[in-house]
MARDO-114863 format. One record per residue: x, y, z of N, C-alpha, C, O in turn. Coordinates in steps of 0.02 Angstrom, whole numbers, padded with zeros to 5 digits, always signed. Example, Ala and Ser with C-alpha at 12.3 -4.5 7.8 and 13.67 -1.06 7.14 Angstrom:
+00660-00284+00390+00615-00225+00390+00660-00165+00390+00712-00166+00423;+00642-00112+00354+00684-00053+00357+00645+00002+00394+00670+00057+00402;
% end
This chain:
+05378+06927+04813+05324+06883+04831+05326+06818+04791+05321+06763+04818;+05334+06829+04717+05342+06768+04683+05399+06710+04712+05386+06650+04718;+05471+06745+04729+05505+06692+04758+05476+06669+04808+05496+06611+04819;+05419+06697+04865+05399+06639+04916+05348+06614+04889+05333+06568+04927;+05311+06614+04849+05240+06594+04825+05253+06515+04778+05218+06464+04776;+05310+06531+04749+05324+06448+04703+05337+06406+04757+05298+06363+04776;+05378+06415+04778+05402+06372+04816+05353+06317+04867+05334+06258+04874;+05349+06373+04891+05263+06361+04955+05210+06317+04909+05175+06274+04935;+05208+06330+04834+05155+06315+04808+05164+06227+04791+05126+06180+04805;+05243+06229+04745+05266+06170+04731+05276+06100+04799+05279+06039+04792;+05279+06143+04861+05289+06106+04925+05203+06070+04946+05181+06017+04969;+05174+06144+04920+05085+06105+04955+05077+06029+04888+05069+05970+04903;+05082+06059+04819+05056+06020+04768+05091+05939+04774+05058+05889+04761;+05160+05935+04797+05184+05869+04832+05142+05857+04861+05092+05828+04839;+05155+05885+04947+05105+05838+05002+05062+05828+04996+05030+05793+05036;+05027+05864+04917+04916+05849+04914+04933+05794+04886+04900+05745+04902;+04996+05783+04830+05006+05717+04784+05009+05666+04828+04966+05623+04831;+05062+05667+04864+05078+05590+04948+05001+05577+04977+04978+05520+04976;+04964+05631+05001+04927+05593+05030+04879+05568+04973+04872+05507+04964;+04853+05604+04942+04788+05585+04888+04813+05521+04877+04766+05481+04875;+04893+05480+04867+04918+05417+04832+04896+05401+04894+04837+05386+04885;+04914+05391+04977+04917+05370+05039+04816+05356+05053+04792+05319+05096;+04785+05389+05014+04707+05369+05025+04691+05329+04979+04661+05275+04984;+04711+05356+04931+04694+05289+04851+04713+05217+04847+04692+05173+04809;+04766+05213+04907+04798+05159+04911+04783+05118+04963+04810+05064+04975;+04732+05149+05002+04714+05128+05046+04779+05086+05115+04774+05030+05139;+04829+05133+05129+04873+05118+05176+04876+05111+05239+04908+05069+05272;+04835+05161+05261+04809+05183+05342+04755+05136+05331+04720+05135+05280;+04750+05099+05378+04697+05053+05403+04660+05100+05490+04704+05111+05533;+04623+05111+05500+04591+05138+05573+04565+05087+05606+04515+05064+05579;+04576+05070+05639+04525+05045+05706+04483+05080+05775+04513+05086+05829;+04434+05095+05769+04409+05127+05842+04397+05073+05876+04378+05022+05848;+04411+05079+05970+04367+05013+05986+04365+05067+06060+04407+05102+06086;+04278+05049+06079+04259+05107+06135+04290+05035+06203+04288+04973+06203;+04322+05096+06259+04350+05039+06313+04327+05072+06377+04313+05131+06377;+04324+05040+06423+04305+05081+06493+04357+05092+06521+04392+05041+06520;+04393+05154+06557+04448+05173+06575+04442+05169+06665+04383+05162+06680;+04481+05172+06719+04482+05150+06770+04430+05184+06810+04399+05159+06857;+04424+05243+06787+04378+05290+06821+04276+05263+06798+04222+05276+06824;+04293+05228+06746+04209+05207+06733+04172+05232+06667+04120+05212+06641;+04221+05284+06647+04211+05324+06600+04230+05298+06525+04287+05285+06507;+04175+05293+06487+04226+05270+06397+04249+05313+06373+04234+05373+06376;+04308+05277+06335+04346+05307+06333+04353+05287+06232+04338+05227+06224;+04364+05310+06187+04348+05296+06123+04441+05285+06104+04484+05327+06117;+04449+05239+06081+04524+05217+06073+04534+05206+05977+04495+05174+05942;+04600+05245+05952+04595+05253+05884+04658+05212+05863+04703+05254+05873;+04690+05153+05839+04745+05127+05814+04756+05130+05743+04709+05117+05705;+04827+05150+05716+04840+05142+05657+04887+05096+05618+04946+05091+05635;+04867+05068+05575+04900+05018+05548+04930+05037+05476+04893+05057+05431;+04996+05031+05467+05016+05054+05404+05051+04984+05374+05094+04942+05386;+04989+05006+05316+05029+04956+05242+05087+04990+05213+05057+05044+05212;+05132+05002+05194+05166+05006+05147+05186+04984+05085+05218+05014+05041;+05159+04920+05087+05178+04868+05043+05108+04899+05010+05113+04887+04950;+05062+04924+05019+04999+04924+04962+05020+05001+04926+05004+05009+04867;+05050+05047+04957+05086+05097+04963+05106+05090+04876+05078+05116+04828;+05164+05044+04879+05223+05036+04850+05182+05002+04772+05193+05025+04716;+05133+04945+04786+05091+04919+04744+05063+04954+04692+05054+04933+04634;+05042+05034+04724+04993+05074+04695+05023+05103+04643+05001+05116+04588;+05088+05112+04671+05129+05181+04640+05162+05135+04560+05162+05147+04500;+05187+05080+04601+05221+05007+04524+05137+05023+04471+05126+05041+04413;+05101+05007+04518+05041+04971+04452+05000+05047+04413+04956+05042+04371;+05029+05114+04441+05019+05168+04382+05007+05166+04310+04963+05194+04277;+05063+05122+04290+05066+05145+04206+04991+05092+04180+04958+05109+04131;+04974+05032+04217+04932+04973+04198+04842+05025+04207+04792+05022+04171;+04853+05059+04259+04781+05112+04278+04790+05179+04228+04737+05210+04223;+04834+05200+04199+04826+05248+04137+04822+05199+04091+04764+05203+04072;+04841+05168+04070+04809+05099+03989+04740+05095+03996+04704+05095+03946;+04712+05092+04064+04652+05064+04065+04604+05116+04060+04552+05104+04029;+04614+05180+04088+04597+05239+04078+04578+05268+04010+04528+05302+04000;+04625+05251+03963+04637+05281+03908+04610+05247+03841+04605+05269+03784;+04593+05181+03873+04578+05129+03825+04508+05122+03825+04473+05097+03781;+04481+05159+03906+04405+05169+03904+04375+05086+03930+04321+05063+03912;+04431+05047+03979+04414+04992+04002+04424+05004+04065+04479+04991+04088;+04372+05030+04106+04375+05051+04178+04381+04969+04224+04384+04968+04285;
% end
């Protein structure tokens, strides 16, 4: 059991790390916009926009947000 249990475990504790960075970083941008579809009916429409570049920003400017952390200068 232990050989499937690390593994599985070390795999979830990544993908919680990617996204928790992917919300902190605010990357996904959402747009809803409600539209009328041919039949008459709305229809609720969801687009996604990906930063990467704020992505990439977040992850560089780490060591500058633990100094500030630590120094007790929020």
């Amino acid at each position: 059991m232990y050989a499937f249990f690390k593994p599985v475990l070390l795999i979830f504790v990544i993908v919680s790390l990617f996204f928790f960075i992917l919300i902190k970083s605010k990357t996904v941008e959402t747009t809803t916009e409600l539209v009328t579809a041919p039949s008459g009916m709305p229809v609720q429409t969801t687009s996604y926009t990906w930063h990467w570049d704020r992505f990439g920003n977040y992850i560089t400017s780490t060591p500058e947000r633990i100094k500030k952390y630590f120094n007790g200068s929020n």
